[in-house]
C-alpha positions in Angstrom: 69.7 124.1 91.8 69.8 127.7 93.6 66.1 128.1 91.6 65.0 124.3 93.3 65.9 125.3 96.6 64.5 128.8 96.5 61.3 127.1 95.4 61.7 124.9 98.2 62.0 127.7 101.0 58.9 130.1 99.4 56.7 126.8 99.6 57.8 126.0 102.8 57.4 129.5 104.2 53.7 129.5 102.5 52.7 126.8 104.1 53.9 127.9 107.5 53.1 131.3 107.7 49.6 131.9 107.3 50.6 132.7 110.9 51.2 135.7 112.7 51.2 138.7 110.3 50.9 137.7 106.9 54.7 138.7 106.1 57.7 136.0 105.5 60.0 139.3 104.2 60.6 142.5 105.3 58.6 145.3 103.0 59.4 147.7 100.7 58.9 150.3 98.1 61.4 148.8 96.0 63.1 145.4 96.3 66.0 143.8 93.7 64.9 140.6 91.9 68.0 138.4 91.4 69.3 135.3 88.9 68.9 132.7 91.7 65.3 134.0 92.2 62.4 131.5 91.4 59.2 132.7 89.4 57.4 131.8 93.2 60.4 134.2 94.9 59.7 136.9 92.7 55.8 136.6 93.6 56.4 137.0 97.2 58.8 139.8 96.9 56.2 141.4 94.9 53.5 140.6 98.1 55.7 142.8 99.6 56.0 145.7 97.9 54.4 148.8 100.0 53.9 152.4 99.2 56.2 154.8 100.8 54.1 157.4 103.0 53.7 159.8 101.0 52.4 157.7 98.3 49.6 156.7 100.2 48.7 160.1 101.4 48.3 160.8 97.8 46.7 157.3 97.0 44.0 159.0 99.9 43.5 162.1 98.0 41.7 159.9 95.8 39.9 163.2 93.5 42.3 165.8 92.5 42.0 169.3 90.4 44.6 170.2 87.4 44.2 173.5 86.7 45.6 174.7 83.0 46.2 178.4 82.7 48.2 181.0 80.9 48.8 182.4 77.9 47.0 180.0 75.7 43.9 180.9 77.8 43.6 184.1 75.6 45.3 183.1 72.0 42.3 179.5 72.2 45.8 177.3 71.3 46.5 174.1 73.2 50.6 174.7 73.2 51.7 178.2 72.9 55.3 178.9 70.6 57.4 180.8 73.4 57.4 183.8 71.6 54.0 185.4 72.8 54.1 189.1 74.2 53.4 188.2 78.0 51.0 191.4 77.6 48.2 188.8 75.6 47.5 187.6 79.3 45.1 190.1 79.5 43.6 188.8 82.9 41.3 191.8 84.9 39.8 189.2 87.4 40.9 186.5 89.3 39.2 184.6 91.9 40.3 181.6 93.1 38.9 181.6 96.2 35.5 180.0 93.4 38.1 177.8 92.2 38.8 176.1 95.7 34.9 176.4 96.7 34.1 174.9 93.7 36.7 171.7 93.8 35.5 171.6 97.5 32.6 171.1 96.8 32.9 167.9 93.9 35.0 166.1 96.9 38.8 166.9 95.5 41.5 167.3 97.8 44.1 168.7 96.0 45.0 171.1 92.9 48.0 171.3 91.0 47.8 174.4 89.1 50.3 174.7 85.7 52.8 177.4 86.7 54.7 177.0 83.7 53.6 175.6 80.7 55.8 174.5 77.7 55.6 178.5 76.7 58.0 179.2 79.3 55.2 182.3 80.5 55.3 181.5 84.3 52.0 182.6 86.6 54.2 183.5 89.8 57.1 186.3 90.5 59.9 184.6 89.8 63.4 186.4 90.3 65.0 184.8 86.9 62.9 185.8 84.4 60.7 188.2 82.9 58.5 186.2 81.1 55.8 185.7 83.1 52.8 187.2 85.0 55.1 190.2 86.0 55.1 191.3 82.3 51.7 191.5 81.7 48.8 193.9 82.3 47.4 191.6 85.7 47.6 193.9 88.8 49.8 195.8 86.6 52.8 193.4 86.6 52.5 193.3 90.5 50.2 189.8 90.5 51.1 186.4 91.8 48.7 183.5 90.6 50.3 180.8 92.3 49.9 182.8 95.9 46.1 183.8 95.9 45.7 180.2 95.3 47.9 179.1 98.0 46.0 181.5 100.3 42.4 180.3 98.4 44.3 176.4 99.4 44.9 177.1 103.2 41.4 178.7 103.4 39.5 176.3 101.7 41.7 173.3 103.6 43.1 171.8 100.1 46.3 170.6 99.5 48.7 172.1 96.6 50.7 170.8 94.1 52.9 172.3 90.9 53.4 171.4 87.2 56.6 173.2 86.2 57.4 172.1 82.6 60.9 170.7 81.9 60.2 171.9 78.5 60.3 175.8 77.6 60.0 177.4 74.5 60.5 180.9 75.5 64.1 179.4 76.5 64.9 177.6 73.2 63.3 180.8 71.0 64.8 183.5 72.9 68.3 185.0 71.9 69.6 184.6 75.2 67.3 181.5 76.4 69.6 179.0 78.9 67.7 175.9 77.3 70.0 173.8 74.9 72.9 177.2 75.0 75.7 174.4 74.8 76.9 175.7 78.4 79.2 174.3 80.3 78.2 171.9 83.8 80.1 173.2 85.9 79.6 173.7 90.1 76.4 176.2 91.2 75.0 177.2 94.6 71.4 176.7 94.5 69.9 179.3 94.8 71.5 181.8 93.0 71.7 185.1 94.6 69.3 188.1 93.0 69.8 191.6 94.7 66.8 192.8 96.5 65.1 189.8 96.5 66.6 188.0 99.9 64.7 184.6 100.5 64.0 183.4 104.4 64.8 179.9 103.8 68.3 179.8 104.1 68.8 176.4 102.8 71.3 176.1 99.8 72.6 172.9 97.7 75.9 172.7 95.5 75.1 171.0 92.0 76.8 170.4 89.0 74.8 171.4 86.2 74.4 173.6 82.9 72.7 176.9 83.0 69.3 175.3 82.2 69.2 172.8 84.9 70.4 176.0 87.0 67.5 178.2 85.9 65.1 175.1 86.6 66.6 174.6 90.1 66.0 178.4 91.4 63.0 178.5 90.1 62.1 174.8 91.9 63.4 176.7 95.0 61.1 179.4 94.4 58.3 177.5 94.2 59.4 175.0 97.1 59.7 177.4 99.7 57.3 180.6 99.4 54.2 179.3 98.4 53.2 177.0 101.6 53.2 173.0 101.5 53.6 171.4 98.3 52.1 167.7 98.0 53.0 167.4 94.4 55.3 168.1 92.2 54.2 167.6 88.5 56.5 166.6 85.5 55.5 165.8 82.0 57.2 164.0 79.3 56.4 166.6 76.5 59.0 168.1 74.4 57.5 170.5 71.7 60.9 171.1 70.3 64.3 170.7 71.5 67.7 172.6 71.1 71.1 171.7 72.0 70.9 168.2 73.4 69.7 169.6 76.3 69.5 167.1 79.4 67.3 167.6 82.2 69.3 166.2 85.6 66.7 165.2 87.4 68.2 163.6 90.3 69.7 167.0 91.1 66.0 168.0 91.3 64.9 165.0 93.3 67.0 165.9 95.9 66.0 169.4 96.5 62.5 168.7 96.0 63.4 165.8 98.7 64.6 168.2 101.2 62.2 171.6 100.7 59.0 169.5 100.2 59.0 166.1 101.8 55.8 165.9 102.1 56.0 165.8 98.1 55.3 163.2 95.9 56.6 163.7 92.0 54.5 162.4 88.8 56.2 161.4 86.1 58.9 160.3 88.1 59.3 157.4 90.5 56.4 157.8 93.1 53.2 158.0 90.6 53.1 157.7 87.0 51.0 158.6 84.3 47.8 156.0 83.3 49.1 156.1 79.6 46.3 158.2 78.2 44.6 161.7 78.4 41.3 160.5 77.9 40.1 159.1 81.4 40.2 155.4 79.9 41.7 153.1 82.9 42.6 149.2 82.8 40.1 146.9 84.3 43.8 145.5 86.8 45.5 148.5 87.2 48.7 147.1 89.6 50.9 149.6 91.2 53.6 147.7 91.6 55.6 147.5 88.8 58.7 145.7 87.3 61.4 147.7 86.3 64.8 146.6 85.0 67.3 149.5 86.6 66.8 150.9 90.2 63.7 153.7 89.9 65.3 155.3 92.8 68.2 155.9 90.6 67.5 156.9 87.3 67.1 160.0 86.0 64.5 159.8 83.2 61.6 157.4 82.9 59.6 156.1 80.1 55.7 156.2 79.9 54.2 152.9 80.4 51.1 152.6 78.1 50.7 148.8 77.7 47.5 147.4 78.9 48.9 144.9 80.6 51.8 146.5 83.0 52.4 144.2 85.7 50.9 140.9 85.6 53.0 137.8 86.9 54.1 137.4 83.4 55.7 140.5 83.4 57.4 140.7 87.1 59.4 137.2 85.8 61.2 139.9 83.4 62.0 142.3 86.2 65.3 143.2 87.9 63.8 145.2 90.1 60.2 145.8 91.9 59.1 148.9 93.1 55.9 150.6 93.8 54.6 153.6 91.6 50.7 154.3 91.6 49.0 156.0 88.4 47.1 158.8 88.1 44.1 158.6 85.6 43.8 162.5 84.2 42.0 164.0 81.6 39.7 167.8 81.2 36.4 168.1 82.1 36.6 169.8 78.7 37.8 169.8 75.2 41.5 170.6 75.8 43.3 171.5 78.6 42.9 175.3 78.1 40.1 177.1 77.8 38.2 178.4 74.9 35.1 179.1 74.6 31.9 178.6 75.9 29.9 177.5 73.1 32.2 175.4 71.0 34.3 173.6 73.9 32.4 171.0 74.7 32.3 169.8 78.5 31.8 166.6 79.6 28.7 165.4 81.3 28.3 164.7 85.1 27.5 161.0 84.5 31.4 161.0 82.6 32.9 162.3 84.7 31.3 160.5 88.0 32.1 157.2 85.7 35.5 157.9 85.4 35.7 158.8 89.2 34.4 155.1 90.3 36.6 153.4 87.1 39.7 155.2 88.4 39.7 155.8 92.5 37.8 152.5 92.2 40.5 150.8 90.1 43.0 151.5 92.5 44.4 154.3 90.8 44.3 158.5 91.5 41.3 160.8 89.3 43.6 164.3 88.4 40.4 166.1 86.3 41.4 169.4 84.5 39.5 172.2 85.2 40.4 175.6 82.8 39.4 178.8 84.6 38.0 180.7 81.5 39.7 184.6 80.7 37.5 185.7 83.4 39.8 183.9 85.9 37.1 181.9 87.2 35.4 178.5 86.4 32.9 178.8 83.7 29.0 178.3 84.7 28.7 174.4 82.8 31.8 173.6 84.5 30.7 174.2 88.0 27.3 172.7 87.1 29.0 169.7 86.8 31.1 169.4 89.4 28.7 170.1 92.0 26.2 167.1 90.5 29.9 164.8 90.9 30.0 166.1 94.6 26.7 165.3 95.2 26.9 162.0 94.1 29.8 160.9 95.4 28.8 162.2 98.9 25.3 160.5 98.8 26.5 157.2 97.3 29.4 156.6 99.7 29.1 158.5 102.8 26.5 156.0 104.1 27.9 152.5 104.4 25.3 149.9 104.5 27.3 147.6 106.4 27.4 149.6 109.5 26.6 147.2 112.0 26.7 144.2 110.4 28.4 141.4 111.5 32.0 139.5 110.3 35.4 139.9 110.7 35.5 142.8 113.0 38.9 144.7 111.6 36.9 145.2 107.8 34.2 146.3 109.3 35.5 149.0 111.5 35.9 151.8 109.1 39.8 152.0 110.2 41.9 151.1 106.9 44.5 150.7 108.8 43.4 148.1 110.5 43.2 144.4 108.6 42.0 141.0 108.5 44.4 138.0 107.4 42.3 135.6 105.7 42.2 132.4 106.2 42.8 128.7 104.2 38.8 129.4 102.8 40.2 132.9 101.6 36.7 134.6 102.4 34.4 137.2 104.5 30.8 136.6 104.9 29.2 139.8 106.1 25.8 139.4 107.5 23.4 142.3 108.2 20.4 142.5 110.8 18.4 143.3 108.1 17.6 143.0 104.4 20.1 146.0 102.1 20.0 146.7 98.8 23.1 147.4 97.4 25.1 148.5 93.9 28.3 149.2 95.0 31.0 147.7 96.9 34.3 148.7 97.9 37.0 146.7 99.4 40.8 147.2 100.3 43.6 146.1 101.2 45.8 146.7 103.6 48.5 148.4 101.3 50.8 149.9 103.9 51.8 146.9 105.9 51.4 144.0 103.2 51.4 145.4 99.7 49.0 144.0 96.7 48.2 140.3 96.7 44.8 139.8 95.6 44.5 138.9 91.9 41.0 137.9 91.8 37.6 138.2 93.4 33.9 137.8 93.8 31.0 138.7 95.3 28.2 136.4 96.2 24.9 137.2 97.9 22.6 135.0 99.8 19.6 134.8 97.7 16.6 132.0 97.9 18.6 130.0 100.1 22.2 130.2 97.8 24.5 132.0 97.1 24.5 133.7 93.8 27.2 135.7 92.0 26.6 139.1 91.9 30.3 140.4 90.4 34.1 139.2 90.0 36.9 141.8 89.0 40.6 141.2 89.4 43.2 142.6 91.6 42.2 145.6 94.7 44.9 147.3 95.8 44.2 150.9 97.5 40.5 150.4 96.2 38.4 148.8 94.1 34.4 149.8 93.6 32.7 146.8 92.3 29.5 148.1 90.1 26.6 145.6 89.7 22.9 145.8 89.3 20.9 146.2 92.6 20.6 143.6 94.5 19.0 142.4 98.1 20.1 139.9 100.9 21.3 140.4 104.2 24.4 138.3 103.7 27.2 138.5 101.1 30.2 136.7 100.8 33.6 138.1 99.1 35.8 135.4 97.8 39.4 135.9 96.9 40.0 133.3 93.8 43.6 133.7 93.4 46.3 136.2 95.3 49.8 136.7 95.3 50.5 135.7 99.0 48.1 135.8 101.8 45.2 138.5 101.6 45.4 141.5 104.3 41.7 142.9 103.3 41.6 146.4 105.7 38.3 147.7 104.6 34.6 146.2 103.0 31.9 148.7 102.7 28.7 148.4 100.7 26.8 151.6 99.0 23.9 152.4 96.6 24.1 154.3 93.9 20.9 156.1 92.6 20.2 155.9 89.2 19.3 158.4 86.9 16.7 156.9 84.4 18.7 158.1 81.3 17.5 160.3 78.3 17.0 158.7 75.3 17.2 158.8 71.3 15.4 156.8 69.1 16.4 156.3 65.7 16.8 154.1 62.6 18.6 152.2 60.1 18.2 152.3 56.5 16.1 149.3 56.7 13.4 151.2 59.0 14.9 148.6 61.8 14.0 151.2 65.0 16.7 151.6 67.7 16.1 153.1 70.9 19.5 153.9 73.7 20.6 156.5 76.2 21.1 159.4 74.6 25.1 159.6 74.4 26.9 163.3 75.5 28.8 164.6 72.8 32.3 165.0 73.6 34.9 164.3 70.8 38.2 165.1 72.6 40.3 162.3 73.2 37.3 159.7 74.1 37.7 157.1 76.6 35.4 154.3 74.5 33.5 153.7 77.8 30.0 153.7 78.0 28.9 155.5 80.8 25.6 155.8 81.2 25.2 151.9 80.5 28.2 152.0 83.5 26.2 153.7 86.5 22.2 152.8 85.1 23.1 149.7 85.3 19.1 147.3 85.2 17.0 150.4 83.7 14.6 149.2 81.1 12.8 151.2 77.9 9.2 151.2 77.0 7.9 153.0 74.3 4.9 153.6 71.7 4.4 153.7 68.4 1.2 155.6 67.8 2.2 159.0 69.1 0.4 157.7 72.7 2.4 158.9 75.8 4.2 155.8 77.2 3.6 154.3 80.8 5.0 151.0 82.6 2.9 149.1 81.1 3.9 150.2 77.6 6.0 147.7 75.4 9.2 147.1 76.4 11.7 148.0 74.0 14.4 144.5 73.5 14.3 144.1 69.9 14.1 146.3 67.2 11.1 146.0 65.0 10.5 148.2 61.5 9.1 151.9 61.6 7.9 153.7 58.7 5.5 157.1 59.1 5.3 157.4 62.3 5.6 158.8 65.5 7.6 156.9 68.3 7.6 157.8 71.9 10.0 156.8 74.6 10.9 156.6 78.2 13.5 154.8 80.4 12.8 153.5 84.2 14.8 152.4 86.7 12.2 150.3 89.0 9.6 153.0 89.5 11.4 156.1 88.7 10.6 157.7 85.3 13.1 159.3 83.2 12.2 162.2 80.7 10.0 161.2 77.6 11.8 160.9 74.3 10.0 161.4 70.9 11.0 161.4 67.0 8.8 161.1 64.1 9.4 159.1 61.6 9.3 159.2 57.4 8.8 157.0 55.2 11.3 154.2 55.0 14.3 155.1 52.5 15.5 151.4 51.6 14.4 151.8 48.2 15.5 155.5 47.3 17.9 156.0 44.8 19.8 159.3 43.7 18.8 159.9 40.3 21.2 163.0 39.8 22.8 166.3 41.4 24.6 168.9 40.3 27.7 168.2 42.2 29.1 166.2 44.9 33.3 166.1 46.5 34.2 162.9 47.1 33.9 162.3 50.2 30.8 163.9 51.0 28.4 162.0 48.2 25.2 162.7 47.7 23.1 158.9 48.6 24.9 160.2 52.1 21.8 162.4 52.1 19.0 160.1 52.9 21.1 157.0 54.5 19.8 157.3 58.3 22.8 158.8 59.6 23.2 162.4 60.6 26.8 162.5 60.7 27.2 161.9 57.3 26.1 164.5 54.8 25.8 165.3 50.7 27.9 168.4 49.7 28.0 170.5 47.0 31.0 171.7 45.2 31.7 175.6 45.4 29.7 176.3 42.1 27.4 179.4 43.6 23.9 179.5 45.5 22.0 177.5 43.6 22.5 173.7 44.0 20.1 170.5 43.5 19.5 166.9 44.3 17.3 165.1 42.7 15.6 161.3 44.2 13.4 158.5 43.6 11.3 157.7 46.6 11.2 154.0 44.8 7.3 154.6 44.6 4.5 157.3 44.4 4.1 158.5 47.4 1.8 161.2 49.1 3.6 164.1 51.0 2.4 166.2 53.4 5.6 167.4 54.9 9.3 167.3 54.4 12.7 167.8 57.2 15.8 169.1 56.0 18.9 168.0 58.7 22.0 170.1 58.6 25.8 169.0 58.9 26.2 169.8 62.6 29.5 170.3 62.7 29.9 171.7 59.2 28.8 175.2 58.9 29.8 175.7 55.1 26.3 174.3 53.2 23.4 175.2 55.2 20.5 175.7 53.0 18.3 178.6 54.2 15.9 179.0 51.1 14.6 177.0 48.7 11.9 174.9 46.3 10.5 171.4 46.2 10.1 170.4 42.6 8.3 167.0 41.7 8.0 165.5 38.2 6.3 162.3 36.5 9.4 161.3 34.6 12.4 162.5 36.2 13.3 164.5 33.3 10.8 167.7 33.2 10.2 169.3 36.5 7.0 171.5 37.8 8.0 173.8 41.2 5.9 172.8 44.0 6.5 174.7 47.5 9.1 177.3 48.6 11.0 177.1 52.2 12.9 178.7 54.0 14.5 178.2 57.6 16.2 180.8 60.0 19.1 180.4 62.1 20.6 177.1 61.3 24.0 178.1 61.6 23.0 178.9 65.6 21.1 176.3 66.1 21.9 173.2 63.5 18.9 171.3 64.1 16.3 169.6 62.2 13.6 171.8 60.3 10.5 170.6 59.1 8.6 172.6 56.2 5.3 171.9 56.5 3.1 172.0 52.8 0.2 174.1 52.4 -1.6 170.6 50.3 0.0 167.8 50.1 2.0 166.5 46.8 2.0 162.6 45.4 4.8 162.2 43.3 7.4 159.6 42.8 10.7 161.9 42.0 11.5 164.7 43.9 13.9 167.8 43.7 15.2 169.8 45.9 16.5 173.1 44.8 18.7 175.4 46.5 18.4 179.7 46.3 20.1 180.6 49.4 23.3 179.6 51.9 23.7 180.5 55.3 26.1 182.9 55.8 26.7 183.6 51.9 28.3 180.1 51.0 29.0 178.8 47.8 28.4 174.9 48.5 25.1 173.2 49.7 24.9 170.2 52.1 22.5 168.2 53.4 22.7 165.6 56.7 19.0 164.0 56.1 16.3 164.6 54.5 12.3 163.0 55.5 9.5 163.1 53.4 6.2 162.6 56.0 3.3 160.7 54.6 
């Protein structure tokens, strides 16, 4: 009956209220669901759900820096043991001041730079311990990371934030480490007094804790209040080992982190989460409010939410309580989140990264992209490179609105998001321009801070030969959403909200155009000889994302190509179905409208559908030799460890003149790479007559493909290939592909 007549008041309030302001309760970041609540009650509540400010000065930071850096820099490891002499952080050079220029400049707003790790080594001078920058060789024990970059911060006008791992190794591993010691809780001014080392703020708190939680709460005190604002304080959830049953009382460090930063917001915790992945993957409805079945402003440890689906209406009818608690999307520009090297350490692309930018700010979430200043102390040259392409095209895609000046309602249009338009019963915005744009982006939101999320569902229309015409639908908005589509040209659109929570507040509509990049390209084929031509895809094996991205931002390019060797134009054929290539050069090129991308070429062998392995001298299991000649180059025939000499021996499936063979390497296999050898060919695959000598330099450099080029050409049916030399002195023999060239 109390469910009935709650129904009965949230229908009766819905149809009265598309009033004044769009509210029926009052707001806030959390609010308690209760057993007379209806499934309809619990939807309004959650349509008024807001962000507590400092949440939404964070939401508005939209691009931030992580910065990963300590001892683990210099030993190439991604978690260090605890037990490393402080004196490996062998750092001559520091120079933050590029750090801050360079973040600048790719439109961040704020860095939170890793003063302690799970090592325990800490990068500032801290009174209460010694395991940090003031035992190794920087400025001779006298530096202090964490202030050059709060001076680098306040002169480059970016905000600062901290990661101070709960979890320390150099604690647990160390004879007289605090973590896990079995000490007793007992009552502790905060901070605790250190001879010689007075500190202006004045402020002190009285906690109950173990010596652990004490050590953590100085050196949060520390941190708090002689380093300048702090925006963000960062906690993870990794424990590399534990000792002790330790506990971590984090409501004893929400408080002082409440009263020496308010300004603050803490990951990890109740104000921002983490996306649920390290990769830069986000959901396509990424809702920040979120059910929860204890208070969140009460409890001392929360879980990580990793479920795709977080906070539909399914899963608010489960909740006790709803409460607000944005995500951040992170991951490293590259492989890891320390730095390595230069030349194995892969670094993502600028079209990744500026992907993952649009998915995440524009999926109403926060982008936190690592960035590991190398053992020079400074951002490595690739790095920078990439950054500065993001910046630029962030700034030239969505500094100019191409709405400015159009008409509609007047309170989207304004550029003010604080300002907002209530929809009405048609629950849409026409927008009408004085002349013709051509657009690729849009980007709406809605007004957060005064009426929460509501919109579920949405989609733009433009005006096109005299209809309207979908151009793209997504599903909820929140802070922001970017809506990606192909190019398209009117001089009216129309936004249509196709389901919501409670009545829309939309604060801001802007439209943008994103210039594409006509992509490079590979061209390749199946064992059939079926050809294939894509966007070339950046190679970047750490923790992938499974987004596409160039197919994400080139959205409407198209592919022409040749098959004679003849360079390809416009008019070319246009490459939408594959079609069978055998001895042959193919050329290649992508265009978006006019614009001409860089020209791609391969040439082709004959086809391979027929070849058979007749016999090798050895193979492990699961590197077989047929993987030699299969059309993939990241599968590869290896030898076993029987010496220098190696062979594999094939039936092309018919006779066959030769003028040329290519020999493919494993690329990421160094152990096989065959720097001399012979061609053999025989009649009967049984005696075989030595036909050409190669060799090739370098490959374990440059692991590309070779081609040995014959001084007549051959016609045989069975061919050997004979091995006298490894790269690098190796004892096994392996090869990726090999093409014979009619």
């Amino acid at each position: 009956m109390n469910k009935l007549y709650s129904l009965y008041i949230v229908l009766t309030i819905f149809i009265s209220c598309k009033t004044d302001n769009g509210l029926v309760l009052p707001t806030s970041n959390t609010i308690e669901v209760t057993e007379t609540d209806s499934r309809d009650s619990i939807i309004l509540k959650a349509a008024h759900i807001i962000p507590t400010k400092n949440q939404y000065e964070a939401l508005k930071n939209e691009f931030i820096a992580f910065i990963h850096f300590g001892p683990n820099t210099f030993t190439r490891m991604e978690w260090g043991n605890g037990m490393e002499d402080p004196k490996i952080f062998d750092l001559k050079t520091l120079d933050t001041n590029q750090w801050c220029q360079v973040m600048k400049n790719a439109g961040m707003k704020m860095v939170i730079i890793t003063v302690k790790h799970h090592d325990g080594f800490v990068l500032w001078q801290s009174r209460y311990t010694k395991h940090g920058i003031m035992s190794s060789p920087y400025k001779e024990g006298k530096g202090d990371i964490l202030k050059e970059l709060s001076e680098s911060c306040q002169k480059h006008g970016l905000k600062l934030g901290v990661y101070l791992s709960p979890a320390d190794l150099y604690q647990i591993e160390n004879e007289e480490g605090l973590y896990g010691n079995l000490s007793k809780y007992t009552d502790r001014t905060i901070p605790r007094v250190v001879e010689g080392r007075p500190f202006e703020n004045k402020t002190t708190f009285n906690f109950n804790v173990d010596d652990y939680n004490e050590y953590f709460l100085n050196q949060l005190f520390e941190l708090l209040t002689e380093y300048g604002t702090i925006h963000e304080v960062w906690f993870d959830g990794a424990h590399p080992k534990r000792k002790g049953g330790q506990k971590y009382n984090y409501l004893a460090w929400k408080e002082l982190i409440a009263t020496l930063a308010p300004q603050a917001v803490i990951f990890g915790k109740q104000d921002i989460r983490w996306c649920g992945n390290e990769s830069g993957a986000t959901r396509d409805t990424e809702w920040n409010v979120i059910p929860y079945q204890n208070n969140p402003h009460k409890m001392n440890s929360f879980a990580d939410i990793t479920e795709e689906d977080i906070a539909s209406r399914k899963k608010l009818y489960e909740a006790k309580f709803l409460h607000y608690q944005q995500a951040e999307t992170d991951t490293s520009i590259r492989e890891g989140w320390f730095y390595r090297d230069e030349d194995k350490q892969k670094v993502r692309s600028a079209d990744d990264v500026f992907d993952i930018y649009e998915r995440s700010v524009g999926g109403n979430s926060t982008f936190l992209l690592n960035i590991p200043p190398n053992r020079h102390g400074k951002f490595s040259d690739e790095d920078v490179q990439v950054l500065s392409e993001v910046g630029k095209r962030i700034e030239s895609t969505y500094t100019t609105n191409l709405f400015e000046g159009a008409t509609g309602p007047e309170k989207v249009l304004d550029g003010d998001i604080e300002s907002y338009e209530l929809l009405d019963n048609s629950n849409e915005i026409i927008i009408s321009t004085k002349q013709p744009v051509t657009i690729n982006r849009l980007m709406l939101q809605e007004a957060i801070t005064t009426h929460g999320e509501r919109i579920e569902a949405h989609v733009l229309d433009a005006w096109i030969d005299n209809a309207w015409k979908e151009v793209a639908h997504a599903t909820n908005v929140g802070y922001k959403r970017i809506l990606r589509f192909k190019e398209v040209t009117s001089n009216k659109f129309r936004i249509r909200v196709t389901a919501s929570r409670f009545v829309p507040a939309v604060s801001n509509v802007s439209a943008h155009y994103y210039k594409t990049r006509p992509p490079q390209l590979t061209i390749s084929r199946d064992i059939s000889g079926e050809l294939n031509i894509a966007p070339k895809r950046h190679e970047f094996g750490w923790k992938p994302h499974g987004e596409d991205a160039i197919s994400n931002l080139n959205l409407g390019f198209e592919i022409r190509y040749t098959t004679d060797g003849t360079k390809p134009t416009k008019m070319s054929k246009r490459f939408n179905e594959p079609e069978i290539i055998a001895s042959t050069e193919v050329k290649a090129v992508a265009f978006d409208k006019d614009e001409q991308g860089s020209i791609t070429s391969q040439v082709f062998g004959i086809l391979k559908i027929n070849w058979k392995s007749l016999a090798s001298d050895s193979f492990i299991p699961e590197h077989i030799d047929t993987n030699a000649f299969d059309e993939d180059p990241n599968t590869y025939w290896q030898s076993k460890a029987t010496g220098s000499k190696h062979h594999l021996n094939i039936d092309l499936g018919a006779v066959k003149t030769i003028s040329a063979f290519s020999y493919t390497p494993p690329k990421n296999n160094f152990d096989g790479m065959i720097e001399q050898g012979a061609i053999l060919i025989s009649d009967d695959a049984i005696i075989w007559k030595p036909f050409e000598i190669f060799e090739f330099g370098n490959l374990i450099n440059d692991p590309t493909p070779r081609t040995h080029y014959f001084k007549e050409a051959l016609t045989t049916r069975y061919v050997r290939i004979e091995t006298k030399t490894i790269a690098g002195g190796k004892k096994t023999a392996a090869i990726a592909e090999i093409d014979f060239f009619e």
